[in-house]
N, C-alpha and C positions, 0 to 999 in steps of 0.2 A: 607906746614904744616898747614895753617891756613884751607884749603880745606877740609883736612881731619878731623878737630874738628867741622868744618861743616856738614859734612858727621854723624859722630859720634852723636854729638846735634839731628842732624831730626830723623836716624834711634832709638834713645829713645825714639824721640817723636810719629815715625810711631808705636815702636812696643805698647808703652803706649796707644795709642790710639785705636789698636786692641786689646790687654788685657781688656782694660777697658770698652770695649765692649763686649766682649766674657764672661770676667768673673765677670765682677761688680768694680766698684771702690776699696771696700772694701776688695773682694779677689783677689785684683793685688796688688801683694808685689814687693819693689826695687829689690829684689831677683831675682822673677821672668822676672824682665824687664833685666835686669844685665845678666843674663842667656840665654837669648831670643835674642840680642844684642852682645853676644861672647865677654862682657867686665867682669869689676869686679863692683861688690856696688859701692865703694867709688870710683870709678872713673866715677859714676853718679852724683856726687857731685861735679864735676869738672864743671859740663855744668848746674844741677837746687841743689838748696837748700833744695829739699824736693818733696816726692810723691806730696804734692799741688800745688806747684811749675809747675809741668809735667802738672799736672790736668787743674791748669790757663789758661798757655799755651796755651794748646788744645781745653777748650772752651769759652776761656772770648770772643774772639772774634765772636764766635756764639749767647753767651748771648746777647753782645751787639747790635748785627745785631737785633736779635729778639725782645729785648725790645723798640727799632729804631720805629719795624714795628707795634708794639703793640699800641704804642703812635700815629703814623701816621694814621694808619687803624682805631684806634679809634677815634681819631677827629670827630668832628662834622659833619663834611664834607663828612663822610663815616658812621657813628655810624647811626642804621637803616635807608638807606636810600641808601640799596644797589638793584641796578640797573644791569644788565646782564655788561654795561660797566663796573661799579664800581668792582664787581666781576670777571671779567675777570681781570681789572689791578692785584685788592688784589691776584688771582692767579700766575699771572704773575712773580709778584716782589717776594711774598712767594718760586715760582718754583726755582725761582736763589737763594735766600738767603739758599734753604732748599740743593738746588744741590752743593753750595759753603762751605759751610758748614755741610751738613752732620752727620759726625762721630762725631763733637763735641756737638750738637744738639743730635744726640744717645743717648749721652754718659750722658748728661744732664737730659735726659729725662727716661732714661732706667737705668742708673748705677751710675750718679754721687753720690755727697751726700744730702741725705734724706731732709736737710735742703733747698739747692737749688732745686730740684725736685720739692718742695711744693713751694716755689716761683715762679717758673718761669708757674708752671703749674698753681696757682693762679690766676698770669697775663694772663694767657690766657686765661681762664677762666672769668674772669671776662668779659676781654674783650668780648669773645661770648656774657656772659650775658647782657651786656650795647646795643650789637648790634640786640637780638634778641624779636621779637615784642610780646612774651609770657607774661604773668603776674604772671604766677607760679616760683617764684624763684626757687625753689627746682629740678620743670624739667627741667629751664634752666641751673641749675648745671647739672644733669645726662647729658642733650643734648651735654653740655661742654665735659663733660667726654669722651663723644662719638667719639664727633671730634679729643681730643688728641690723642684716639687710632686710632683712619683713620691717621690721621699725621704720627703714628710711621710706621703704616702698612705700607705709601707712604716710607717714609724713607729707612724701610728695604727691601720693594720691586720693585723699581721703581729706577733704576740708572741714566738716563737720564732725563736731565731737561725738554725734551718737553714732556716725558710719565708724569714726575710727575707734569708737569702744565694741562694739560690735566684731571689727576686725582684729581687734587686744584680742578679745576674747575668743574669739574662734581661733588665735593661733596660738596664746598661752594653754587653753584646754587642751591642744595640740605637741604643745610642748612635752604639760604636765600629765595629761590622762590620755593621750594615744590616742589615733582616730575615732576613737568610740567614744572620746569626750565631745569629740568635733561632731560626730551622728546625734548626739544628744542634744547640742546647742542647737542644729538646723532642726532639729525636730521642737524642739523649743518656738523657734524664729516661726514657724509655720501656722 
């Protein structure tokens, strides 16, 4: 018996996770998840307290991972004073956290709620800005900008953690060392 309300619990939280990717946080209704799931509503209430509830869930655990890396990768230790090593790590540990996490990170970045979206995309954001040796604030917001959508693009296009460290790395070296860090790595890959 107890297997089975385990069974039950994930498959609301696989199919939440795919709604809430496919259709935005906002247009995922308990309804639709209850439907989708071959249960009733309220017997969604048996396993979370609430659509935020499902939502938490699914990505606190990637929030936290991210803001982990946001903190570590911006340290001093790293904040301009990235190196082909340094940049290979920051790829590295990005590729697992991004391959482990995934849909929650999507979901965050592409659907969650509007409020979190702008935080979390602040923190990186800024992050880039602290790391990047410009003095134009403004195009290192746009270059931010840039990055979060190579991010989503790796996201939704790259299944595998060694294509998507691989693709870190060719666009962090791109960030940090200019096309000629990017000549370097393909001549590397060869």
């Amino acid at each position: 018996m107890q297997t089975k309300k385990e069974e039950i619990r994930n498959r609301i939280l696989a199919v939440s996770e795919r709604s809430f990717i496919k259709n935005g946080y906002n247009d995922t209704s308990l309804h639709m998840i209850a439907a989708a799931c071959n249960i009733s509503k309220s017997n969604i209430y048996r396993y979370f307290a609430s659509k935020e509830e499902i939502y938490e869930t699914i990505v606190s655990p990637a929030r936290q991972s991210i803001m982990k890396l946001i903190r570590r990768f911006g340290s001093k230790e790293y904040s301009g004073n990235y190196t082909e090593d340094k940049i290979n790590e920051v790829s590295d540990v990005l590729a697992i956290v991004m391959s482990e996490y995934r849909c929650g990170i999507l979901i965050m970045l592409r659907s969650g709620e509007k409020k979190e979206q702008e935080a979390i995309r602040a923190a990186m954001s800024d992050f880039f800005v602290a790391g990047c040796p410009i003095r134009d604030k403004e195009f290192k917001r746009q270059v931010a900008s840039l990055m979060m959508t190579a991010y989503i693009d790796i996201l939704l296009n790259c299944r595998e953690e060694a294509e998507m460290r691989q693709r870190l790395f060719m666009l962090h070296s791109y960030h940090y060392l200019g096309l000629n860090g990017i000549k370097s790595r393909e001549i590397q890959l060869m």
